[in-house]
C-alpha positions in Angstrom: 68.0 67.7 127.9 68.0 70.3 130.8 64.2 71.2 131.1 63.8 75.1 133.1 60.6 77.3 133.9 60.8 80.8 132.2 58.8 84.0 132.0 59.7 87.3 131.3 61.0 90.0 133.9 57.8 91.9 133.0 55.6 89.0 134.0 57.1 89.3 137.7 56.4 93.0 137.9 52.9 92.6 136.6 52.1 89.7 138.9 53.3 91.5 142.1 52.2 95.1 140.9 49.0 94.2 139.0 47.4 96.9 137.2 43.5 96.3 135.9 43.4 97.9 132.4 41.1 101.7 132.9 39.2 103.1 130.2 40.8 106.7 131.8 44.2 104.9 131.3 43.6 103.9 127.3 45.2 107.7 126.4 48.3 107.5 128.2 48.9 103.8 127.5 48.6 104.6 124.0 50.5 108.1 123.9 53.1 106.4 125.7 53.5 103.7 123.4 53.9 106.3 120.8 56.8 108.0 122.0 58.7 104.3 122.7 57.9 103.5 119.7 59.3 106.9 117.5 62.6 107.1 120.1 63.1 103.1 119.2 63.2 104.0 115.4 64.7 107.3 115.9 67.6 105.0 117.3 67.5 102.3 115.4 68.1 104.9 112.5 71.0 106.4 114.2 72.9 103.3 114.7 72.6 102.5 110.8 74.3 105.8 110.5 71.2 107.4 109.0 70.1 110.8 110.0 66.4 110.5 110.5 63.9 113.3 111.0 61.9 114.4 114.0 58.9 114.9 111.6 58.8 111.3 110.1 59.7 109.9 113.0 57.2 111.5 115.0 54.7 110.5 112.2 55.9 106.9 113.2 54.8 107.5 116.7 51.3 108.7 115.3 50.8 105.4 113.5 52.0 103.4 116.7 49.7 105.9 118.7 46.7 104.8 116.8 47.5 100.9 116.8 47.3 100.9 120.7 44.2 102.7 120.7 42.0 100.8 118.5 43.4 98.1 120.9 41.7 99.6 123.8 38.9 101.6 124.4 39.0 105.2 124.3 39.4 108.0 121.9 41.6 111.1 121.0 40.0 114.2 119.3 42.2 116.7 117.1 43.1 119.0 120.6 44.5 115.2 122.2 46.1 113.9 118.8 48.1 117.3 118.3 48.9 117.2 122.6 50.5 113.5 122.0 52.3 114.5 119.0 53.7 117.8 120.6 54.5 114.6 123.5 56.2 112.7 120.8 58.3 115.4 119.2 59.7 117.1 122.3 60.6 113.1 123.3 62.4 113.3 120.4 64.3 116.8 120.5 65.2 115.6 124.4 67.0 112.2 123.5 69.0 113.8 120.5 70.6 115.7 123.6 70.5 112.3 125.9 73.8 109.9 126.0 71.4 107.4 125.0 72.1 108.2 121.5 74.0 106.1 119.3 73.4 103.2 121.7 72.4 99.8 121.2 69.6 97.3 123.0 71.4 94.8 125.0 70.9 91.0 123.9 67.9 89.3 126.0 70.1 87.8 129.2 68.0 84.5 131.0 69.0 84.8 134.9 68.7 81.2 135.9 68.0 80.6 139.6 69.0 77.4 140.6 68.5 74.6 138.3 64.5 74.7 138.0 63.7 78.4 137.1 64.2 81.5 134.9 63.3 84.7 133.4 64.5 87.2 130.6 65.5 90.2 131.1 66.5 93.0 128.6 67.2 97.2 129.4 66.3 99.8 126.6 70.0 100.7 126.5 73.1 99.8 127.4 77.2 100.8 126.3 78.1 97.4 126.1 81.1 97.7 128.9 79.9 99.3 132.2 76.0 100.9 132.1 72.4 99.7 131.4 69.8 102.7 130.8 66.3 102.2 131.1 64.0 105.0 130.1 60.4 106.0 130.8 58.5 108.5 129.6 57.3 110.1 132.7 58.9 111.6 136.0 59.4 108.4 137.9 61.0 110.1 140.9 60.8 109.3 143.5 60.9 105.6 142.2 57.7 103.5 142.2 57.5 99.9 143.5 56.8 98.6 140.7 59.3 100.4 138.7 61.7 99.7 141.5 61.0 96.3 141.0 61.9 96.0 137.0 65.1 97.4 137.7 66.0 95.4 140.4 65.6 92.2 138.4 67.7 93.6 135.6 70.3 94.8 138.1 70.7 90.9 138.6 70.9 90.2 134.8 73.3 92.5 134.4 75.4 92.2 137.3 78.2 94.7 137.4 77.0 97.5 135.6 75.5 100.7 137.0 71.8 100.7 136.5 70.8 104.1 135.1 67.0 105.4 134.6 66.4 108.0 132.3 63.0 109.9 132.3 61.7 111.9 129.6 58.2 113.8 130.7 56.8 113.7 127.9 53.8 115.7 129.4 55.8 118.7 130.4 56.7 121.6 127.6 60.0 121.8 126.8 60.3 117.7 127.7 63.2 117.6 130.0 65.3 114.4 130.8 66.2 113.5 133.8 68.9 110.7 134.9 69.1 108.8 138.1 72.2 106.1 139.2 70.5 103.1 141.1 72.3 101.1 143.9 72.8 97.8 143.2 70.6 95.9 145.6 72.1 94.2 148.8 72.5 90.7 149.4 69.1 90.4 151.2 67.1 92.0 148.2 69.2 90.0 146.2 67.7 87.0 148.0 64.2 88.5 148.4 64.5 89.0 144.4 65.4 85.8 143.5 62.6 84.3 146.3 59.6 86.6 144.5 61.3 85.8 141.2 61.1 82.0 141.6 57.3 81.3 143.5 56.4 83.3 140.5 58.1 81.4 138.0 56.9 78.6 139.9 53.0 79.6 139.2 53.1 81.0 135.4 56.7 79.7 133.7 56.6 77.9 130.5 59.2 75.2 130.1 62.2 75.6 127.9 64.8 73.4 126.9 67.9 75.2 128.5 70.4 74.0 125.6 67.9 75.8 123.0 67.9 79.0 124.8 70.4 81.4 122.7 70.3 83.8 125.8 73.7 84.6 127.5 73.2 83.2 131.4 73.7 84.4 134.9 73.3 81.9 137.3 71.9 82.3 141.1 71.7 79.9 143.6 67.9 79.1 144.7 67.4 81.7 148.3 
């Protein structure tokens, strides 16, 4: 058995970009979780052939909304709850324009990097031949490290495909969307990538058995 260190592309951005968790941040953690959370089912829905509603799924967000914030510490009064559900509607009425709609979540890829190391690495979106989408909730332009980063690692699990971020701010009235194409990185961030990627993987992977991982594979030489 082929024994590999894994984490999750997440865990890379969030040891290189750590963020301390803010009491001023529990709102929009939690109102940002709500509008993943309604576009995911509002998807999900769509791709069953279903028509869903805004207003139930927007009632989904509210639920999901509520969950992260008992989580965390803070609290929304009726003028904040109505602000994230206008959030969470208009989120809503945008994607129905978006070409996200009607697309699926790619299958979780492991990029393995060398023979020692790994991570997982899944999109929001993707059209299963030539694009990946990612989407965020708030104007990310111009791009954020951090950001930057997580797309970067994804550009490598998905080698080939354009790399597409779509923003939704949810804070602005009407919500518009926004979509940005991302260069693929060069072979020296490719090797910088897969450097960070691994003395990470190094410090907080858990060991998997390779043959039980289901994940399709793309392979890297170690930098």
């Amino acid at each position: 058995m082929t024994t590999v260190r894994t984490v999750a592309a997440h865990q890379i951005v969030a040891d290189r970009f750590p963020k301390p968790p803010r009491e001023e941040d529990a709102l929009a953690i939690a109102s940002g979780a709500a509008v993943d959370h309604a576009v995911s089912q509002f998807a999900y829905g769509t791709r069953l052939g279903r028509r869903p509603s805004l207003e139930g799924t927007a009632n989904e967000g509210m639920r999901r909304f509520d969950e992260v914030l008992a989580e965390n510490p803070g609290a929304a009064d009726e003028a904040g709850r109505a602000e994230v559900r206008r959030q969470v509607e208009g989120t809503l009425r945008a994607y129905r324009k978006s070409p996200l709609v009607g697309l699926p979540r790619p299958p979780s890829r492991i990029v393995l990097i060398g023979t020692r190391f790994g991570y997982y690495a899944q999109p929001d979106f993707w059209d299963g031949r030539s694009r990946f989408f990612e989407m965020k909730s708030y104007a990310a332009a111009p791009t954020k490290p951090d950001l930057k980063l997580q797309l970067s690692l994804f550009q490598l699990a998905f080698p080939g495909l354009e790399a597409i971020l779509v923003c939704f701010d949810r804070r602005s009235d009407p919500v518009p969307m926004t979509l940005a194409s991302l260069p693929s990185p060069s072979p020296e961030d490719e090797r910088a990538l897969l450097g960070l990627a691994s003395e990470v993987i190094g410090r907080l992977g858990e060991e998997k058995v390779l043959e039980y991982v289901r994940a399709p594979a793309v392979h890297y030489s170690m930098p």
